[in-house]
C-alpha positions as CSV (number, residue, x, y, z in Angstrom):
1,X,67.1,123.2,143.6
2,X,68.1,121.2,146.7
3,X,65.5,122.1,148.3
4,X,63.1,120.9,145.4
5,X,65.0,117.6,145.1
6,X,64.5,117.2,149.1
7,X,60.7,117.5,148.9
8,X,60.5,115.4,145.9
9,X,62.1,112.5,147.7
10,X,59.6,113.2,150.2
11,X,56.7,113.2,148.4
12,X,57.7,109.9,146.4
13,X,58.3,108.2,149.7
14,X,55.2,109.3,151.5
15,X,53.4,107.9,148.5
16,X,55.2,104.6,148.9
17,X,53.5,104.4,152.1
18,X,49.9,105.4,151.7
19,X,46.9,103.7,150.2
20,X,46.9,105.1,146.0
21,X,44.0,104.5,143.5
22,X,44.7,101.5,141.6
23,X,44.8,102.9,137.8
24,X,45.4,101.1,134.3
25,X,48.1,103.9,133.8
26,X,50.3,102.3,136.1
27,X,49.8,98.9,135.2
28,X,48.7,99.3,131.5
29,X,50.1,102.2,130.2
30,X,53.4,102.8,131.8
31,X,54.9,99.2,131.0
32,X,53.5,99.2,126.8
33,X,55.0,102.8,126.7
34,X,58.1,101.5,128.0
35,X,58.2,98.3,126.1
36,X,57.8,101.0,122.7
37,X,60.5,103.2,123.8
38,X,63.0,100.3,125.1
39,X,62.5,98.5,121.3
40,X,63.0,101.7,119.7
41,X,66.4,102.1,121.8
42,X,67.2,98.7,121.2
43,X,67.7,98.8,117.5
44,X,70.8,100.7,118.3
45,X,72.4,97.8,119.7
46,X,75.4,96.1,118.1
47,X,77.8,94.6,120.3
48,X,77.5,91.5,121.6
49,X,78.5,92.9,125.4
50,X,75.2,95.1,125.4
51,X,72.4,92.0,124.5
52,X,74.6,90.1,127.0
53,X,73.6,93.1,129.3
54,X,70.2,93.6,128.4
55,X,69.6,89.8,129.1
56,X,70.6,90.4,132.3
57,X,69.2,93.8,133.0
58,X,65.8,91.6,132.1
59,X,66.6,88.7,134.6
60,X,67.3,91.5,137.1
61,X,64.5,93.2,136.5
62,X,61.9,90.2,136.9
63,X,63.7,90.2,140.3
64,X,62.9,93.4,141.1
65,X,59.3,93.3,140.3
66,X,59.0,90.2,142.5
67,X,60.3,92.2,145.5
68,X,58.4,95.1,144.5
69,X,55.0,93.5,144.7
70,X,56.2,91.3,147.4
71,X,54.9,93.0,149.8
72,X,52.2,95.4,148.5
73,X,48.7,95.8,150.0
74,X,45.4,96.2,148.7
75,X,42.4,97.5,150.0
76,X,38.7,97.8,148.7
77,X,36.8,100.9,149.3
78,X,33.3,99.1,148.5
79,X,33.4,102.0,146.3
80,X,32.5,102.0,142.3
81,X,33.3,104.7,139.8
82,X,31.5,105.9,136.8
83,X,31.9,103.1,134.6
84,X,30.9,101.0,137.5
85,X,34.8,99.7,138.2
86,X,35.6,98.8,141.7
87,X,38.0,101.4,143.1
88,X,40.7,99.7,144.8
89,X,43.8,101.3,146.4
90,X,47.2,99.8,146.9
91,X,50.1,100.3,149.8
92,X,53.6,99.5,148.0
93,X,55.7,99.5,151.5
94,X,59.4,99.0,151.8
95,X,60.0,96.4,149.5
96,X,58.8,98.7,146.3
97,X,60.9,101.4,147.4
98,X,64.1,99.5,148.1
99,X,63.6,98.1,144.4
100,X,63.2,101.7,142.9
101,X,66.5,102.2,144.4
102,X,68.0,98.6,143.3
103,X,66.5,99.7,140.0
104,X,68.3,103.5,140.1
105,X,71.7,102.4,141.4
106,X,71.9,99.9,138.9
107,X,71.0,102.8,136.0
108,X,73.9,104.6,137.0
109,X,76.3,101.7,137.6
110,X,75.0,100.9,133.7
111,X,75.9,104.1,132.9
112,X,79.3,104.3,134.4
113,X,80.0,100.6,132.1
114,X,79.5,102.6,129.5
115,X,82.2,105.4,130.5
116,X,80.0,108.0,131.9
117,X,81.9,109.8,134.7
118,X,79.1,111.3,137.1
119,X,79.9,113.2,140.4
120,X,77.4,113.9,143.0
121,X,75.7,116.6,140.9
122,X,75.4,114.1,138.2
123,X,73.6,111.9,140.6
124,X,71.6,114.2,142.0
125,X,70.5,115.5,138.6
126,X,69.0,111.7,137.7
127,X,68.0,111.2,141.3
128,X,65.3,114.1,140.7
129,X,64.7,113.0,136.8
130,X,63.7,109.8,137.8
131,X,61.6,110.6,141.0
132,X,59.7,113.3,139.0
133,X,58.9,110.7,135.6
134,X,57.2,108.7,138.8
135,X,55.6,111.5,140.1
136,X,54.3,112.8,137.2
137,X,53.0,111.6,133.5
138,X,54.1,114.2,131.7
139,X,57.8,114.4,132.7
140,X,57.2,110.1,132.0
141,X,56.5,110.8,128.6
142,X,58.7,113.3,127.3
143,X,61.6,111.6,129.9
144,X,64.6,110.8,127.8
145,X,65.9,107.9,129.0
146,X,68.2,104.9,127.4
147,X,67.6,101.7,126.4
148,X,68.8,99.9,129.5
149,X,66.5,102.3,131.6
150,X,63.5,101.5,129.6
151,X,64.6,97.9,129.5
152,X,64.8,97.9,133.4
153,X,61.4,99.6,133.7
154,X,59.7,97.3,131.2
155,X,60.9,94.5,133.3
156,X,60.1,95.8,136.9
157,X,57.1,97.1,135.9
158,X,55.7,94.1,133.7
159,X,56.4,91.8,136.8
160,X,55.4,93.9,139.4
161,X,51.8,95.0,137.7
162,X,51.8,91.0,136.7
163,X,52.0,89.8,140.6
164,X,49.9,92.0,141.7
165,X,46.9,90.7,138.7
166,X,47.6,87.2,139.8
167,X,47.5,87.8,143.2
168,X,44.3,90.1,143.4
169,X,42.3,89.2,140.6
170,X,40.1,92.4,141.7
171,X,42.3,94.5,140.1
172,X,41.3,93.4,136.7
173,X,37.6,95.1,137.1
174,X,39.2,97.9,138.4
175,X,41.3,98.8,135.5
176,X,39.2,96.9,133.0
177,X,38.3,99.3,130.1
178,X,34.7,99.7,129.9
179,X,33.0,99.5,126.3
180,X,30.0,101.8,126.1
């Protein structure tokens, strides 16, 4: 499993580096399913201490997406696909991945708060749950996360896909839905 965890890591940091397809499910999808999940886990809430902490996982989180887009790239491939959308790729670079980490460390410290006790197998258990929901929709969807995770994510990824509209308003053709 180590070995698997190892080439996970790898894969989501060589991605972090490379020029990916710009798609809606990144910057559509992925933040509206996480805004349903977080309010689903946040009816559960009913101390005063966890809003206090979810208005700062929020403030956080805006933070996060800031540095995460910070330094992102975009590049045009004067290429169009079948619903005639320009096809636009994007570089994240360091400043996404440090934030992913930011954004994990601070999961587990959350979790700790809350009386968790994790050791390094705990750690690396969520280490490879979390870099497989980004590497892959499926484990995204049926991911069972808690509120502050969802929470975190709808805040990161809300003001990351955000910064990135404003600042390359090309990127709305290219995940604009198409009506036939």
């Amino acid at each position: 499993m180590d070995i698997f965890i190892v080439l996970l890591v790898y894969k989501f940091i060589k991605g972090t580096f490379t020029y990916e397809k710009v798609n809606r499910f990144e910057l559509v999808i992925i933040p509206i399913y996480s805004a349903i999940m977080m309010l689903l886990g946040l009816r559960n809430i009913r101390s005063l201490g966890s809003v206090g902490l979810a208005l700062i996982l929020v403030l956080i989180g805006i933070a996060i997406g800031f540095l995460q887009a910070g330094r992102t790239q975009l590049r045009d491939t004067n290429k169009f696909d079948a619903h005639q959308r320009p096809i636009l790729e994007v570089k994240r670079n360091w400043p996404y991945l440090l934030g992913w980490l930011v954004s994990f460390a601070i999961g587990i410290g959350v979790e700790v708060f809350y009386g968790a006790h994790l050791d390094v197998a705990a750690v690396s258990h969520e280490l490879f749950t979390e870099i497989l929901k980004d590497l892959s929709v499926i484990a995204m969807l049926r991911g069972h996360s808690s509120w502050y995770v969802w929470l975190l994510n709808v805040a990161t990824s809300f003001t990351y896909g955000a910064c990135l509209l404003i600042r390359y308003p090309k990127i709305r053709a290219a995940i604009h839905r198409k009506h036939h």
